[in-house]
CHARMM internal coordinates of N, CA and C (Angstrom, degrees):
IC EDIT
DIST 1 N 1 CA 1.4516
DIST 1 CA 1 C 1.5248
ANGL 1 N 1 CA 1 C 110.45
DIST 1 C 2 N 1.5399
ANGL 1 CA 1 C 2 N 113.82
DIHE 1 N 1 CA 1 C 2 N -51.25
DIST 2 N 2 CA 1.3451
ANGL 1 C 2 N 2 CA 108.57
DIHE 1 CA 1 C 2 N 2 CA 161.84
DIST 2 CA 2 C 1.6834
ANGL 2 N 2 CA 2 C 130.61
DIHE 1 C 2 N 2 CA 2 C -20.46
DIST 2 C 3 N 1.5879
ANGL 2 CA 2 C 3 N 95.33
DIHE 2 N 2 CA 2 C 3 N -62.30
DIST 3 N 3 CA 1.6324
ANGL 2 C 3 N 3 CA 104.23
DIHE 2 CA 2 C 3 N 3 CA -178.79
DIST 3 CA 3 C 1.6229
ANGL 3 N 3 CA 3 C 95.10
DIHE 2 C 3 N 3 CA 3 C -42.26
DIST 3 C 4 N 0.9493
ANGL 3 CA 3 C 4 N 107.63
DIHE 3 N 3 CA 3 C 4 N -86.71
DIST 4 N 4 CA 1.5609
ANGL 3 C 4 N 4 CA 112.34
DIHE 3 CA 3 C 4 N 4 CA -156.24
DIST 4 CA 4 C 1.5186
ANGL 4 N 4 CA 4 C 118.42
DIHE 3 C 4 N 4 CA 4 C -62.13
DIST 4 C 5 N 1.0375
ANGL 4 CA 4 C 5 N 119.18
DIHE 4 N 4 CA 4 C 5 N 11.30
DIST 5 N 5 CA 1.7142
ANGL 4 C 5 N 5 CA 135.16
DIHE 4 CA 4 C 5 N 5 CA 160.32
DIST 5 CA 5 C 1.3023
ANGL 5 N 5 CA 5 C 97.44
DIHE 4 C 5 N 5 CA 5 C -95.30
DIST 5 C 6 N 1.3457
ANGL 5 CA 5 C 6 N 127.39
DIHE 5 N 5 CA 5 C 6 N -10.23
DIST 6 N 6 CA 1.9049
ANGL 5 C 6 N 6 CA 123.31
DIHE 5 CA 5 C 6 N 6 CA -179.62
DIST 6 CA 6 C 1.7166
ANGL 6 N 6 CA 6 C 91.42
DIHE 5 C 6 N 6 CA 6 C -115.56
DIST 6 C 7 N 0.7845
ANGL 6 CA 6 C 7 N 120.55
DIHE 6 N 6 CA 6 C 7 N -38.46
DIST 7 N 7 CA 1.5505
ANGL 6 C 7 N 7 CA 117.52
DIHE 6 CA 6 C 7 N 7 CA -157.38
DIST 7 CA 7 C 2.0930
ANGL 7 N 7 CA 7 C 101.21
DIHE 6 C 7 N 7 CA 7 C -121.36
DIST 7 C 8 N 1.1835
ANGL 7 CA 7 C 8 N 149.50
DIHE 7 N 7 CA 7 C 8 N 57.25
DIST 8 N 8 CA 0.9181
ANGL 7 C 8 N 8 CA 124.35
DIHE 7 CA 7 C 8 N 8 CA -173.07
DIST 8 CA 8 C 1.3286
ANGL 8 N 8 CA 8 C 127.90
DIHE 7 C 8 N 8 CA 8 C -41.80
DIST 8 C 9 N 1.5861
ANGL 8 CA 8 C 9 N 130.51
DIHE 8 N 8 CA 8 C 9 N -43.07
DIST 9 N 9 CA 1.3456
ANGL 8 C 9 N 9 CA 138.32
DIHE 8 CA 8 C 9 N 9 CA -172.90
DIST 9 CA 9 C 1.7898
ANGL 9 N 9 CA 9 C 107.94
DIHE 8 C 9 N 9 CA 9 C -88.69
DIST 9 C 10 N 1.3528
ANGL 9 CA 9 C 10 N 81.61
DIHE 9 N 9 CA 9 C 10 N 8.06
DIST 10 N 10 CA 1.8932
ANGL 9 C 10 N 10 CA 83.90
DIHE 9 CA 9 C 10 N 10 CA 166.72
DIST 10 CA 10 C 1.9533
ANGL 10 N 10 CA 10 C 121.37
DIHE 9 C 10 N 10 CA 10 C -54.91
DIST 10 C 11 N 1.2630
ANGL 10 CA 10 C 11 N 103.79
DIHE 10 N 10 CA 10 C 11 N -22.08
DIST 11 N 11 CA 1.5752
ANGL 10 C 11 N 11 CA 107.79
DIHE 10 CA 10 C 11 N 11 CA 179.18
DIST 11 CA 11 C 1.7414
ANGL 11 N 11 CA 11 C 102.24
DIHE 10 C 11 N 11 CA 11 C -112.30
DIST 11 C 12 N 1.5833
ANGL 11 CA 11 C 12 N 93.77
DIHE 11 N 11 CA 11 C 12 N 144.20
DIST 12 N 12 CA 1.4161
ANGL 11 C 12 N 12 CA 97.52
DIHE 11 CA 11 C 12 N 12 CA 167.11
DIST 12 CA 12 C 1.5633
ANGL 12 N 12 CA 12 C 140.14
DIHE 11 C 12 N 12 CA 12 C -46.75
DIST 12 C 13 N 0.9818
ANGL 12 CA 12 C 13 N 104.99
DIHE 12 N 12 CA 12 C 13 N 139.15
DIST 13 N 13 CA 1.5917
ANGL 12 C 13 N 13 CA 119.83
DIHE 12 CA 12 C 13 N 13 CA -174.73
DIST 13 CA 13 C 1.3937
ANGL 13 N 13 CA 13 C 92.99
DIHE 12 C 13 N 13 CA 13 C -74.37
DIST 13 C 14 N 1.2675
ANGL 13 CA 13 C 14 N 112.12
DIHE 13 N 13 CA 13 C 14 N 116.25
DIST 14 N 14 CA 1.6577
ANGL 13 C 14 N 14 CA 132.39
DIHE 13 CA 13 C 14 N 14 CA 155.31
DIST 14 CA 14 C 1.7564
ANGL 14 N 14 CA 14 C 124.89
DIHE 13 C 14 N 14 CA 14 C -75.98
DIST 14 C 15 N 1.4137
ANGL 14 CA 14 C 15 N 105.62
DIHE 14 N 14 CA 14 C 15 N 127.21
DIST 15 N 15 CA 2.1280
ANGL 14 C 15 N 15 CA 91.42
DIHE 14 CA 14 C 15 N 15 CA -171.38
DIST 15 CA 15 C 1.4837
ANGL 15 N 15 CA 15 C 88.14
DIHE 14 C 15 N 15 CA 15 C -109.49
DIST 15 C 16 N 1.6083
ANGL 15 CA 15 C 16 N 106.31
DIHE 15 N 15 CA 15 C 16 N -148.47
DIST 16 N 16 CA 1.2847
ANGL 15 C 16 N 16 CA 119.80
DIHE 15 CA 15 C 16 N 16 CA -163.03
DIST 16 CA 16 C 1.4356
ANGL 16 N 16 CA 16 C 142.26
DIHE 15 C 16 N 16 CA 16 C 30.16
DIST 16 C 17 N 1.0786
ANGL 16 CA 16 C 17 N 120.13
DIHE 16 N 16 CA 16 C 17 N -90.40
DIST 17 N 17 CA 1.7838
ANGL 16 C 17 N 17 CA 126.72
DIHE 16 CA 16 C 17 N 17 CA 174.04
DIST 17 CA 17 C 1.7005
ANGL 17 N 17 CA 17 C 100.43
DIHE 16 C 17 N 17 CA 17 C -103.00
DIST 17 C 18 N 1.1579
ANGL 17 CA 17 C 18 N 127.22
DIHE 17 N 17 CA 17 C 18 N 0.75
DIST 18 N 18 CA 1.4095
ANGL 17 C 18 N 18 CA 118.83
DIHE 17 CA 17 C 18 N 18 CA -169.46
DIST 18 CA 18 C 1.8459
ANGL 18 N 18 CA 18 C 95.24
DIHE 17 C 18 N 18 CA 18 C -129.35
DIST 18 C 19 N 1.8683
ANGL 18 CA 18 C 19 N 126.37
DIHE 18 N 18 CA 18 C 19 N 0.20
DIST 19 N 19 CA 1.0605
ANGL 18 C 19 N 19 CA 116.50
DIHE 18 CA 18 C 19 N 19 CA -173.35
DIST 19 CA 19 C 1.4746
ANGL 19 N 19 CA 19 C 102.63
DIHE 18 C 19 N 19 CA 19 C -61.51
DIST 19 C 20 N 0.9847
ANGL 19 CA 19 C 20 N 95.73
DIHE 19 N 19 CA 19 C 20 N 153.17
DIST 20 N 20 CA 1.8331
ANGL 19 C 20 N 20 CA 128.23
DIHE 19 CA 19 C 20 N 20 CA 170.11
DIST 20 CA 20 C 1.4366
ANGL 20 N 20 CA 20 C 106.81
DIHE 19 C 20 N 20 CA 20 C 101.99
DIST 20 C 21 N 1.5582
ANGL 20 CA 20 C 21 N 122.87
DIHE 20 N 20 CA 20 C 21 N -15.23
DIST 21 N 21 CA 1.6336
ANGL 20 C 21 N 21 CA 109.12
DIHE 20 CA 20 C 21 N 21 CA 177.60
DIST 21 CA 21 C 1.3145
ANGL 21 N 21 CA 21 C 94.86
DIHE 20 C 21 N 21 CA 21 C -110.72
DIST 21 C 22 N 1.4681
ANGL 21 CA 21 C 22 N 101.51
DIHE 21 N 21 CA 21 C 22 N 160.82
DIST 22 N 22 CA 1.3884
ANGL 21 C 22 N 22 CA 119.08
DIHE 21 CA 21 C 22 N 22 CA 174.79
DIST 22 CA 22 C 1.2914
ANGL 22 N 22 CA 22 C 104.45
DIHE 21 C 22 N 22 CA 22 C -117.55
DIST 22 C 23 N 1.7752
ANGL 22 CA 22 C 23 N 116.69
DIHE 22 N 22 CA 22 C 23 N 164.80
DIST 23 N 23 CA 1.3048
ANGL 22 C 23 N 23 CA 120.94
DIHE 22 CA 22 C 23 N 23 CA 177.13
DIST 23 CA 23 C 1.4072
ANGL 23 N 23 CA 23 C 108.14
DIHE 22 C 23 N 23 CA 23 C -146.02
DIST 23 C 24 N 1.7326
ANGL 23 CA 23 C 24 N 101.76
DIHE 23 N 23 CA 23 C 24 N 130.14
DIST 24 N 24 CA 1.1889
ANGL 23 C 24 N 24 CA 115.10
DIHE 23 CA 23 C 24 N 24 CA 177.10
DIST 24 CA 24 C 1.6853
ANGL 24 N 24 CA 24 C 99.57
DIHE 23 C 24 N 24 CA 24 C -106.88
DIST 24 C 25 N 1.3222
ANGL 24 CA 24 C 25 N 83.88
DIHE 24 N 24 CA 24 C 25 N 148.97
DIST 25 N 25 CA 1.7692
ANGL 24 C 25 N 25 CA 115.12
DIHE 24 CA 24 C 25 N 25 CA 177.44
DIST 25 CA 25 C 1.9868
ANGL 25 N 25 CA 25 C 112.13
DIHE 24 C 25 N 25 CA 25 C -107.27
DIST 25 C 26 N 1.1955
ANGL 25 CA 25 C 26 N 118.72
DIHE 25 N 25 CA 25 C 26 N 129.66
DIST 26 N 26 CA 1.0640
ANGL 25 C 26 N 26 CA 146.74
DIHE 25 CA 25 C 26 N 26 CA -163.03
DIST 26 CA 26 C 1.8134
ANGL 26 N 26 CA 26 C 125.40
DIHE 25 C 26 N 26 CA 26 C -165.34
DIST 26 C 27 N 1.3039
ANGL 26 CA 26 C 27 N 88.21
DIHE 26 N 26 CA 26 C 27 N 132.80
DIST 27 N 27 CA 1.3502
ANGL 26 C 27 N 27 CA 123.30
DIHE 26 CA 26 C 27 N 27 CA -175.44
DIST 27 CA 27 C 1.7115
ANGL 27 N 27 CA 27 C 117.34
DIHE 26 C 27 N 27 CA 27 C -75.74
DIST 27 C 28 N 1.1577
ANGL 27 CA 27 C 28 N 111.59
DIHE 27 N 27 CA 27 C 28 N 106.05
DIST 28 N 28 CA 1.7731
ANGL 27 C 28 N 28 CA 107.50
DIHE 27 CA 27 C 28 N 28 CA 163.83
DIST 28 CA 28 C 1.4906
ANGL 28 N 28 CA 28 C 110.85
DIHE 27 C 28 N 28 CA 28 C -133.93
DIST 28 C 29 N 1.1965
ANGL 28 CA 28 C 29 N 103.29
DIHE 28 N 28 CA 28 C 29 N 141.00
DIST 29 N 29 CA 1.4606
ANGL 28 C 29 N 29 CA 122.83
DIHE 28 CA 28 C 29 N 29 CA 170.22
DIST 29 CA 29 C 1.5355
ANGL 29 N 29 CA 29 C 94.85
DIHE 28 C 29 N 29 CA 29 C 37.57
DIST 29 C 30 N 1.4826
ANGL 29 CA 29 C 30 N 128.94
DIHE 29 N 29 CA 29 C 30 N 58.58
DIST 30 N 30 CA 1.1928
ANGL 29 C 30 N 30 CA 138.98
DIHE 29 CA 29 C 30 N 30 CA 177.21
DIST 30 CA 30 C 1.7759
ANGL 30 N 30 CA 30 C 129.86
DIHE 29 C 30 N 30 CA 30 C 48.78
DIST 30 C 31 N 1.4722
ANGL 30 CA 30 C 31 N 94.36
DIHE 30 N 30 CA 30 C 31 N 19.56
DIST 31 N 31 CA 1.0570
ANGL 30 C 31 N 31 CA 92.80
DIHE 30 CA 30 C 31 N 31 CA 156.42
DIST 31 CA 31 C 1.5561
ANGL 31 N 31 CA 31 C 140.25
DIHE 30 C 31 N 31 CA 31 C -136.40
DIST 31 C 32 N 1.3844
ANGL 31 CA 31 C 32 N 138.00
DIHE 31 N 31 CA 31 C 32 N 156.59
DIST 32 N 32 CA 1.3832
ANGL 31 C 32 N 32 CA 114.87
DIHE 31 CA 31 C 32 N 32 CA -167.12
DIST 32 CA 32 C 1.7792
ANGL 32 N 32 CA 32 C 133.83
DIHE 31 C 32 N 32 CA 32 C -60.75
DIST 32 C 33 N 0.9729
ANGL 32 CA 32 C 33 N 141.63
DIHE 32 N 32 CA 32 C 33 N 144.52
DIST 33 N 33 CA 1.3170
ANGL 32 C 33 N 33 CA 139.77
DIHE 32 CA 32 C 33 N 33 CA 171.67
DIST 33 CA 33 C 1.3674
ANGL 33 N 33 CA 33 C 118.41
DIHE 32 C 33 N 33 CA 33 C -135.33
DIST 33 C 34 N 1.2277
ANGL 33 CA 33 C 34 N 121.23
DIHE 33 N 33 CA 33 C 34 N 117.13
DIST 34 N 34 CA 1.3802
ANGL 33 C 34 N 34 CA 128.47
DIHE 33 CA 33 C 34 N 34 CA 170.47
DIST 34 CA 34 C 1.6715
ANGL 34 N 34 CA 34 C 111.75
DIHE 33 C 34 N 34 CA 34 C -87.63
DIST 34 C 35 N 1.3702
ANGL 34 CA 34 C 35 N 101.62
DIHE 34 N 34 CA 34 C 35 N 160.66
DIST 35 N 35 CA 1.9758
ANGL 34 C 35 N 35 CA 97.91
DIHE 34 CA 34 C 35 N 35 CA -172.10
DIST 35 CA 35 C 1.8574
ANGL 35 N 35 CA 35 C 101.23
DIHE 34 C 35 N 35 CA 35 C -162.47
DIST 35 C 36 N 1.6522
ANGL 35 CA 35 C 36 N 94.09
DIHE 35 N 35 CA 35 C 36 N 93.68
DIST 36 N 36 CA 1.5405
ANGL 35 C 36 N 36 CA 95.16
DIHE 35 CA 35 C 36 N 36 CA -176.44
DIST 36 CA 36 C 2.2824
ANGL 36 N 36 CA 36 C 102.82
DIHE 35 C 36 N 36 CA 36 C -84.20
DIST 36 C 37 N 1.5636
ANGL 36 CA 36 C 37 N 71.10
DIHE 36 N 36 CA 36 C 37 N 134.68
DIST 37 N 37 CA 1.6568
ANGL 36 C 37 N 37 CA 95.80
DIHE 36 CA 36 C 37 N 37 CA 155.83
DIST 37 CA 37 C 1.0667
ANGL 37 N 37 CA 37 C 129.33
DIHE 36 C 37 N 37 CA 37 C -151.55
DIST 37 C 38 N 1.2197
ANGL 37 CA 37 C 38 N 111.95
DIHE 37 N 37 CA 37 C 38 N -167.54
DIST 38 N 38 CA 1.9393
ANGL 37 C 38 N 38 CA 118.37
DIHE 37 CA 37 C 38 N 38 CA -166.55
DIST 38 CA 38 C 1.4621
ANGL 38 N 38 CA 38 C 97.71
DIHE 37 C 38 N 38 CA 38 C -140.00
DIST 38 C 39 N 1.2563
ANGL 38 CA 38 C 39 N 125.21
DIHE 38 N 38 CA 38 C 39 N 133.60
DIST 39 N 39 CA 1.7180
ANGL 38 C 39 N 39 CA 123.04
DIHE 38 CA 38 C 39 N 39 CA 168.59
DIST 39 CA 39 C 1.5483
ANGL 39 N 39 CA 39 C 96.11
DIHE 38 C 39 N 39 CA 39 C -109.94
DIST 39 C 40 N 1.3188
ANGL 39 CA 39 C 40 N 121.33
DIHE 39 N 39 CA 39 C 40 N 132.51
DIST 40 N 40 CA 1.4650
ANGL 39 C 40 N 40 CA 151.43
DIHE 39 CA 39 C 40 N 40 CA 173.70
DIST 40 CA 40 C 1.3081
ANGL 40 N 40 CA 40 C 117.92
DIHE 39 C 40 N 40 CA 40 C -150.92
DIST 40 C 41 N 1.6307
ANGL 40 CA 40 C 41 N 98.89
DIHE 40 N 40 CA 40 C 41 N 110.32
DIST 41 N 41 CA 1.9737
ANGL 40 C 41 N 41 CA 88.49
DIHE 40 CA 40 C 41 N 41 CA 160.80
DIST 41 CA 41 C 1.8073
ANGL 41 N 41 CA 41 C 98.92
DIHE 40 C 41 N 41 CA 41 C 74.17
DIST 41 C 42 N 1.4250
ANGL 41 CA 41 C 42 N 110.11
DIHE 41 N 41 CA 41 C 42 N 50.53
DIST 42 N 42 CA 1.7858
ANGL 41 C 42 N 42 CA 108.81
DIHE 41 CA 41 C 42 N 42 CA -175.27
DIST 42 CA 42 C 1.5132
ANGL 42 N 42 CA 42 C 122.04
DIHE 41 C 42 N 42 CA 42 C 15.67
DIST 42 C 43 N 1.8773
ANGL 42 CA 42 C 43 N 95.95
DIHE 42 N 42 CA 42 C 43 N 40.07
DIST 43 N 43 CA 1.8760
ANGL 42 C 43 N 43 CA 101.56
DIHE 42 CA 42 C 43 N 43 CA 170.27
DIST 43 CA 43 C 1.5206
ANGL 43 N 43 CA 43 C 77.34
DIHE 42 C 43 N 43 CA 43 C -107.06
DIST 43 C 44 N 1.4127
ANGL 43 CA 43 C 44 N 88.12
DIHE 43 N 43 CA 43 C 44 N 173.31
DIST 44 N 44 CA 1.3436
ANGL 43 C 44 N 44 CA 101.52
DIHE 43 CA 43 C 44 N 44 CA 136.40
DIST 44 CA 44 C 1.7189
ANGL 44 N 44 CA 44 C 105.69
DIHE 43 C 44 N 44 CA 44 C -156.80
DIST 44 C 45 N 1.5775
ANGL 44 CA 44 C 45 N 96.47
DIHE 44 N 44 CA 44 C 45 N 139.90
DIST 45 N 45 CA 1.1674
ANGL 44 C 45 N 45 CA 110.49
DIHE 44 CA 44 C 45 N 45 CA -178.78
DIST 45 CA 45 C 1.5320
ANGL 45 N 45 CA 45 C 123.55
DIHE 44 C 45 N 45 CA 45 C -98.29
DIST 45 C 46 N 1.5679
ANGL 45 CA 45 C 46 N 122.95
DIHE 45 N 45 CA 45 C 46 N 138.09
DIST 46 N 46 CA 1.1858
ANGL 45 C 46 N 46 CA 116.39
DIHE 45 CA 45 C 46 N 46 CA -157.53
DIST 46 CA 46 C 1.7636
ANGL 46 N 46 CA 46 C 90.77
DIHE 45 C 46 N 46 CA 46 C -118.77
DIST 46 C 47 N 1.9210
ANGL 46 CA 46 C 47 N 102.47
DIHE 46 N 46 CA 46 C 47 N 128.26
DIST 47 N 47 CA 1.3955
ANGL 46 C 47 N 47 CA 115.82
DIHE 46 CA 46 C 47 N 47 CA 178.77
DIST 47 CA 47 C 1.3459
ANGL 47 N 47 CA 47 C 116.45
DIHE 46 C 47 N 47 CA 47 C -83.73
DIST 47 C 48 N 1.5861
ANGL 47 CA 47 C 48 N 121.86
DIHE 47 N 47 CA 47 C 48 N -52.44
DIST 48 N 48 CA 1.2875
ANGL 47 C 48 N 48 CA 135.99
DIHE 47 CA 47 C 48 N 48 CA -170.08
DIST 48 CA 48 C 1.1302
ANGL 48 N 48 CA 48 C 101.79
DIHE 47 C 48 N 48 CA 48 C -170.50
DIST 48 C 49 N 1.9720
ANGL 48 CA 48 C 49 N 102.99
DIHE 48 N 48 CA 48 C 49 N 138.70
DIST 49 N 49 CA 1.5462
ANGL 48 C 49 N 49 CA 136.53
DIHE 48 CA 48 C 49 N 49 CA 168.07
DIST 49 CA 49 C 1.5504
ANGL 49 N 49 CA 49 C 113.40
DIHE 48 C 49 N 49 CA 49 C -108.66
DIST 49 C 50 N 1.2122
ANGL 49 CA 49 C 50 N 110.21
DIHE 49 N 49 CA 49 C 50 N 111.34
DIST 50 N 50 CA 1.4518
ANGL 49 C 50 N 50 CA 116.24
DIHE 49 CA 49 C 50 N 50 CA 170.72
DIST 50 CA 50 C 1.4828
ANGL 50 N 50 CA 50 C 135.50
DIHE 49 C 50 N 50 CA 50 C -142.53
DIST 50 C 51 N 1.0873
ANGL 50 CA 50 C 51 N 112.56
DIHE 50 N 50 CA 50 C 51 N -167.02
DIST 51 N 51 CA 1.4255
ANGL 50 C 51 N 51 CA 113.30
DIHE 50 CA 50 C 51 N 51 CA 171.98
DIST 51 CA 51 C 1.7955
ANGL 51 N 51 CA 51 C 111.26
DIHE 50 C 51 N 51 CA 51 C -94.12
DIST 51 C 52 N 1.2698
ANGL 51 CA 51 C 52 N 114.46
DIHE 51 N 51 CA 51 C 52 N 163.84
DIST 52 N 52 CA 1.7252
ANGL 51 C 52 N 52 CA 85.25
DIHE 51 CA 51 C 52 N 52 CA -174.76
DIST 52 CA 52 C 1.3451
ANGL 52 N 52 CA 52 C 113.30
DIHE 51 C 52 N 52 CA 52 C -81.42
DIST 52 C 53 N 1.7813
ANGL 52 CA 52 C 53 N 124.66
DIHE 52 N 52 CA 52 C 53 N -5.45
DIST 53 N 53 CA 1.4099
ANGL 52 C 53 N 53 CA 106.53
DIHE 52 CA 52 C 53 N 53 CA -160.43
DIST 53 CA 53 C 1.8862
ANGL 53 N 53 CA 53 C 91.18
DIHE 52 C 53 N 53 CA 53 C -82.17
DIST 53 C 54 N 1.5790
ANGL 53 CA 53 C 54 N 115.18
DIHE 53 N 53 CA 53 C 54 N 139.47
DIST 54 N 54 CA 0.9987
ANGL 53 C 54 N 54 CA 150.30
DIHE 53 CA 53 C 54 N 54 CA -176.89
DIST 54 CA 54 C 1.7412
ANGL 54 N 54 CA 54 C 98.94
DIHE 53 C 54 N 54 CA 54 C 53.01
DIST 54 C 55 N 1.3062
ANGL 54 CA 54 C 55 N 128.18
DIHE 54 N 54 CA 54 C 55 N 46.52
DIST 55 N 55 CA 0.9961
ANGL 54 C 55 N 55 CA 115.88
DIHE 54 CA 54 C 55 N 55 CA -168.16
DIST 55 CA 55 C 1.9846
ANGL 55 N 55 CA 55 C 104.52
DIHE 54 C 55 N 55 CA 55 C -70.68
DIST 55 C 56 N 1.4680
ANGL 55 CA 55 C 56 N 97.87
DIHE 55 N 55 CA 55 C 56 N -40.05
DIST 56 N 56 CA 1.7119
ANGL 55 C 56 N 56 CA 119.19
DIHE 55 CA 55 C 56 N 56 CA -160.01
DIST 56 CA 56 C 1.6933
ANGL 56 N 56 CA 56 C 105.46
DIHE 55 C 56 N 56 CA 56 C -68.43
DIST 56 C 57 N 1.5613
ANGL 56 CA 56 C 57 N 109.43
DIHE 56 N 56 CA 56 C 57 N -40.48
DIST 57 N 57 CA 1.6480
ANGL 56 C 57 N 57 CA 129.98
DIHE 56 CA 56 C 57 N 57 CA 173.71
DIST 57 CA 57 C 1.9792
ANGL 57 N 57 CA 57 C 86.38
DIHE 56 C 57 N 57 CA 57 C -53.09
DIST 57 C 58 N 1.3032
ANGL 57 CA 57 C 58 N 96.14
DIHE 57 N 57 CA 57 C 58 N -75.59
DIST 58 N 58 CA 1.7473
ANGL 57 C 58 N 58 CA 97.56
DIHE 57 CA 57 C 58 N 58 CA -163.85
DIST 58 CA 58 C 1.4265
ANGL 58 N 58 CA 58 C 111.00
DIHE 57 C 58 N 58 CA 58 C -46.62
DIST 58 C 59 N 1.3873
ANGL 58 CA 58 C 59 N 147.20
DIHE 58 N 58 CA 58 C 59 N -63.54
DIST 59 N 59 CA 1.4381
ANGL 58 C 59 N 59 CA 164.14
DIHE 58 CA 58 C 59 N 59 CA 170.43
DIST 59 CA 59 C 1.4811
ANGL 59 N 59 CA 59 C 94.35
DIHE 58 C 59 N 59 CA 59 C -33.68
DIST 59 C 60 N 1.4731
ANGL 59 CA 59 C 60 N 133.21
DIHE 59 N 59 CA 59 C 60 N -44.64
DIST 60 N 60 CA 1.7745
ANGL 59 C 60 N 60 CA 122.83
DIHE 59 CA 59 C 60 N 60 CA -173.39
DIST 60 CA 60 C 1.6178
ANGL 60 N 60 CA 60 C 100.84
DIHE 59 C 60 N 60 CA 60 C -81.36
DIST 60 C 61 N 1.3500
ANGL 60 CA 60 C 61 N 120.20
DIHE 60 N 60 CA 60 C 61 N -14.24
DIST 61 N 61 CA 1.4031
ANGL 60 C 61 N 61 CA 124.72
DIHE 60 CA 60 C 61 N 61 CA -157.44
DIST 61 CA 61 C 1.7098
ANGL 61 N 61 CA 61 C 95.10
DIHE 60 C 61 N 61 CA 61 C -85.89
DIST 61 C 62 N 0.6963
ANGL 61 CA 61 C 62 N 105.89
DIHE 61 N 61 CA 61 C 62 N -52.95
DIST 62 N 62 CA 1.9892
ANGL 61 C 62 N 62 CA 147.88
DIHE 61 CA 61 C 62 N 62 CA -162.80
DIST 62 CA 62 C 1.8027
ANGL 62 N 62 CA 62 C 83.38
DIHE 61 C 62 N 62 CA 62 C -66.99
DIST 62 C 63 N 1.1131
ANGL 62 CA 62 C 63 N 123.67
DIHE 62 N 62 CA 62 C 63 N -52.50
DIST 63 N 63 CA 1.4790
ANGL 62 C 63 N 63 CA 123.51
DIHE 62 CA 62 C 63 N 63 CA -158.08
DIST 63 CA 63 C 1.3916
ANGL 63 N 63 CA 63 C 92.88
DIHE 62 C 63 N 63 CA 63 C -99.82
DIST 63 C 64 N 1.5123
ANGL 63 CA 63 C 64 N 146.38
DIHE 63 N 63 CA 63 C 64 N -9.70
DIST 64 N 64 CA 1.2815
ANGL 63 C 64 N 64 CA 142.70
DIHE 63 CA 63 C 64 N 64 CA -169.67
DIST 64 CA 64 C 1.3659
ANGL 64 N 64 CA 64 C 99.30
DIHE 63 C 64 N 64 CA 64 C -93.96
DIST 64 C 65 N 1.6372
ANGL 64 CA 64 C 65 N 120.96
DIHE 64 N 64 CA 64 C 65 N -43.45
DIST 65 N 65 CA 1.0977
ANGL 64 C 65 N 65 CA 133.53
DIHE 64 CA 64 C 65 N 65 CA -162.72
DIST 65 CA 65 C 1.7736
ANGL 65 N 65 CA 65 C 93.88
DIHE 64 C 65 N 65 CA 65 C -85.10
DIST 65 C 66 N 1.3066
ANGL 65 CA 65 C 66 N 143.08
DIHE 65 N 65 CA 65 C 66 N -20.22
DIST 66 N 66 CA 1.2486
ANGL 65 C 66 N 66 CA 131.66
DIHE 65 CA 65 C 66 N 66 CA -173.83
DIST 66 CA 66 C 1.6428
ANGL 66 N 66 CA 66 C 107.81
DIHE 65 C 66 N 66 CA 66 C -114.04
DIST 66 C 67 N 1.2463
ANGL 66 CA 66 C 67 N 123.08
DIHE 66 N 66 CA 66 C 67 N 36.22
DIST 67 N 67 CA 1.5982
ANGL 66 C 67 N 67 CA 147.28
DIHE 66 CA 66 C 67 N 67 CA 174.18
DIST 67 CA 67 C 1.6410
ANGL 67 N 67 CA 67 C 98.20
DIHE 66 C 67 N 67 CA 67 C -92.69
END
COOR INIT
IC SEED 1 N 1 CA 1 C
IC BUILD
């Protein structure tokens, strides 16, 4: 979380149905974790923390259901 409180555009730029959040990838206790957010207005707002398997399925689900 640090990183991206120092670096906002530190995670990839997401297009299509997922434009405007980005997702950074990170390592704990050896395993992967992805962590979508959005920076607006020196917030930044955090959507979803996960592991990557179905991380991208869950995050469109999550954002369909909060439309």
């Amino acid at each position: 979380m640090e990183n991206i409180l120092n670096e906002p555009d530190i995670g990839e730029a997401k297009k299509v149905d997922l434009s405007g959040l980005r997702v950074h990838k990170f390592k704990f206790k050896g395993q992967q974790f992805l962590i979508a957010y959005l920076f607006e207005k020196n917030s930044i707002i955090l959507y979803m923390i996960g592991s990557h398997e179905n991380f991208y399925l869950k995050l469109k689900r999550y954002l369909k259901g909060a439309e």
